[in-house]
C-alpha positions as CSV (number, residue, x, y, z in Angstrom):
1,X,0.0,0.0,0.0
2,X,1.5,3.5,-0.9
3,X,2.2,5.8,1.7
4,X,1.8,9.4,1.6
5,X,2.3,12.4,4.0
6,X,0.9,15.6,3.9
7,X,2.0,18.5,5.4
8,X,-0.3,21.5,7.3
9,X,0.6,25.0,7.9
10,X,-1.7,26.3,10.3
11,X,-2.4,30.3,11.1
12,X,-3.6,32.3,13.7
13,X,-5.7,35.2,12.3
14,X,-8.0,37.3,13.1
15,X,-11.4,39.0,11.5
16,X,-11.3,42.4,11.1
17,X,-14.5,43.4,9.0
18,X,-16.9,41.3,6.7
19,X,-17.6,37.9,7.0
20,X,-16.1,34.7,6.6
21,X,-17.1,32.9,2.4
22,X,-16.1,28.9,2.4
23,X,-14.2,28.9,-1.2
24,X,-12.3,25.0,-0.5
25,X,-15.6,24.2,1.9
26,X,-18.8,23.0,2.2
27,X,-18.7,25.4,5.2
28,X,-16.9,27.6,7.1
29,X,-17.7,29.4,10.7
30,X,-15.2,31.7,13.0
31,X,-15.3,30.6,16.4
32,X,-13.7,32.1,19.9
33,X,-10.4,30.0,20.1
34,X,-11.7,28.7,23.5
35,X,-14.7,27.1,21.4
36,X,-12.7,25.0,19.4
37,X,-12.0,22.1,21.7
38,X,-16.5,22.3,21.3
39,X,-16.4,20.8,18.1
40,X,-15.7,17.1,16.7
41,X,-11.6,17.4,15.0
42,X,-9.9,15.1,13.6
43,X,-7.6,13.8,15.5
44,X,-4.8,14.5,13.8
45,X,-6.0,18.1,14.8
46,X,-6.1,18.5,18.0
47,X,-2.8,18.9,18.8
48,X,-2.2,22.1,16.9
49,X,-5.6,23.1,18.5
50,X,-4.3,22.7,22.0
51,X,-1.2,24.2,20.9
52,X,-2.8,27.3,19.8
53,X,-4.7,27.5,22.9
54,X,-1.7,27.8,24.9
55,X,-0.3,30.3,22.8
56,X,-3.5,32.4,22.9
57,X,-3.7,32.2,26.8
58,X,0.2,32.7,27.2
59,X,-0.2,36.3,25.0
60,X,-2.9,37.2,26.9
């Protein structure tokens, strides 16, 4: 079975004006960075979730 990787770069932003248009997604929905443990991830996800949850609370 072929194995392949991929690779994610994630960003922290935030919304200045307007509102958010899903152009890759079926949907798309901004959310308070302490609401994103509230939702079901991937696994593969949660770590860079958790990670920027730190980071948000350690700025703060």
């Amino acid at each position: 079975m072929p194995r392949s990787s991929l690779q994610l770069y994630p960003f922290i932003c935030s919304l200045q004006s307007g509102e958010v248009k899903a152009l890759e997604h079926a949907q798309a929905i901004w959310v308070a960075i302490d609401q994103l443990l509230d939702y079901d991830l991937a696994e593969a996800d949660l770590p860079i979730v958790r990670e920027n949850i730190a980071y948000d609370t350690s700025i703060k």
